[in-house]
N, C-alpha and C positions, 0 to 999 in steps of 0.2 A: 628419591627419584628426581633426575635432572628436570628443569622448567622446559626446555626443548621435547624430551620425551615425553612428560606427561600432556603438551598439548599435542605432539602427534598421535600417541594414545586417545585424547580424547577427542579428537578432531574425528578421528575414523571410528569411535562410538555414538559422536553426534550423526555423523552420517546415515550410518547405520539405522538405528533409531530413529533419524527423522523420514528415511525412505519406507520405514514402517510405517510410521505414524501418517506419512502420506498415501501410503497403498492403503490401510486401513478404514481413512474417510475416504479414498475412492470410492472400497468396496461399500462405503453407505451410500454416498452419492449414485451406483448404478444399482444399489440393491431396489427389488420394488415394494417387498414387504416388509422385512427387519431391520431398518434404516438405525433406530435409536443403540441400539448395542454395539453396531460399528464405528456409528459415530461417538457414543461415548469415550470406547476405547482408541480412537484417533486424536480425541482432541485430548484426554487424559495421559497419551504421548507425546503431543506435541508440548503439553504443558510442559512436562518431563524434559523435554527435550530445552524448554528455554530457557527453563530454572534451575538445573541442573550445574549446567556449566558453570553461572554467578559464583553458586560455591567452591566450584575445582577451579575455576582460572582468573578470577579477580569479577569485582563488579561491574568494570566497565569490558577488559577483555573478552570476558564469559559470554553475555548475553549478543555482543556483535558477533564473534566466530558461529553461534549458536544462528542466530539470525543468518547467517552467510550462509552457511555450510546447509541450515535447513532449505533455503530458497533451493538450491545447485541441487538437494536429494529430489524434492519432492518434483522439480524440474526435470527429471530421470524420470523418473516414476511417470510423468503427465505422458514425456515424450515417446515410452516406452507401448504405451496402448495406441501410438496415433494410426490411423488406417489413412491411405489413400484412395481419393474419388477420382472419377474420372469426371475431366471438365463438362460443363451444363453448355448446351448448345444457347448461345446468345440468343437476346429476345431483338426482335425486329427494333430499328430506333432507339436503340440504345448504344452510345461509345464506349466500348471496352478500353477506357484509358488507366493511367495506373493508378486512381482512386475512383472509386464512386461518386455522383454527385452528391450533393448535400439534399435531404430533402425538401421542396417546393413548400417554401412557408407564407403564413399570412403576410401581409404587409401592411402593419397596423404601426401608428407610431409610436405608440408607448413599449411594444416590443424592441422597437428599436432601440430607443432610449434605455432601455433598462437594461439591454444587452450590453450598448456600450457601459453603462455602469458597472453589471456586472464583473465585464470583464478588466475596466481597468480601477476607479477608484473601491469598489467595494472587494474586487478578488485581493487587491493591493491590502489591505486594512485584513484580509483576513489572510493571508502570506504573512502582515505583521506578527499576526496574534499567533501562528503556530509558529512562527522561530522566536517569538518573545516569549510562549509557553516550555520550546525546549530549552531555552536558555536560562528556567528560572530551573524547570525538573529534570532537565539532562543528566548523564553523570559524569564525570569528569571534571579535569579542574576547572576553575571559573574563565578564564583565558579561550580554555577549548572550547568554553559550550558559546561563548560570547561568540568566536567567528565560526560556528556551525550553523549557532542561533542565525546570524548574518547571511551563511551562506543557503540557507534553506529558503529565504525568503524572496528571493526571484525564480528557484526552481517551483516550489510553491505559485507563487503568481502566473507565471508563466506555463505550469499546469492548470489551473484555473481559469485562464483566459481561453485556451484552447477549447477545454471541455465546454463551458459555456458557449460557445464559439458553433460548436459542432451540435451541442444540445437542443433536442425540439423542446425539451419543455424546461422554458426559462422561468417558472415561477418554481419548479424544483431547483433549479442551480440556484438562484435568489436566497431559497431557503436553506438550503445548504452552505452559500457561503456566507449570509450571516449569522446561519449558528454556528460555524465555523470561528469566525470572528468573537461571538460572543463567549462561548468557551475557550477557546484560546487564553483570552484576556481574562476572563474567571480564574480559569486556573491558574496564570499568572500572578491573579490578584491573591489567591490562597498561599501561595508560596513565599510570599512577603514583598511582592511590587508593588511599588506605590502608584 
């Protein structure tokens, strides 16, 4: 079997399978009594679905097509249930602009301070620690995972500063990105960085 057809073969069994495996934990997520059965056998396909490929299309091919091709099913599957509401009549004093406001926080200064931390030297430091984690356990050659490692590291930040940014509760984000930070660099540290 040509390498061409065996991944379009298997491209269209990942799909397949993973629009199951994502209708399956729907059906847990809306069920109100039987939740565990459904979910087991959802997430027992999605495993299927990850690990599967590794074997038939290489270790680094396998698990991206897998990853792709699952987000695009289970994306079907979400958009396939959506309903339409009809808009909510606006409340008095409030601007219908095209975001929400933010909501009305204390004004305390160590909020402050901590946010700005947050979001720039401690998100920074944990953006390191997950492209210096992919770059020790990536797969691929050493070259690839070096500038992935590199390129994860401002989308990383740069998500992190938003979310904190937007987050009312900054001693969750804190905690988050310095464990974030601190496993990152664990795991680094396990993988033989010095």
């Amino acid at each position: 079997m040509s390498d061409a057809h065996l991944l379009t073969s298997g491209s269209a069994a990942i799909l397949i399978a993973a629009a199951a495996a994502a209708w399956l934990l729907r059906k847990a997520w809306r069920s109100k009594t039987t939740k565990a059965p459904w979910r087991a056998a959802g997430l027992g396909l999605a495993a299927l679905v990850l690990l599967v490929p590794a074997g038939l299309l290489g270790p680094a091919r396998g698990p991206f097509a897998a990853l792709a091709l699952f987000s695009a099913a289970a994306l079907v599957v979400v958009a396939s249930g959506r309903t339409r509401r009809s808009a909510k009549a606006a409340r008095p004093g409030r601007d219908d602009g095209p975001a929400p406001e933010p909501a009305e926080r204390a004004s305390a200064p160590w909020r402050g301070l901590l946010r700005w931390l947050l979001a720039g030297p401690i998100g920074m430091v944990a953006a390191m620690a997950v492209g210096v984690c992919y770059t020790v356990w990536g797969a691929g050659a050493v070259q690839t995972r070096l500038v992935a490692g590199g390129l994860l590291v401002p989308i990383v930040w740069g998500g992190a500063m938003a979310w904190t940014l937007a987050d009312d509760k900054v001693l969750r984000a804190a905690a988050v990105l310095i464990g974030t930070a601190l496993l990152g660099f664990g795991l680094a540290r396990l993988g033989g960085v010095a």
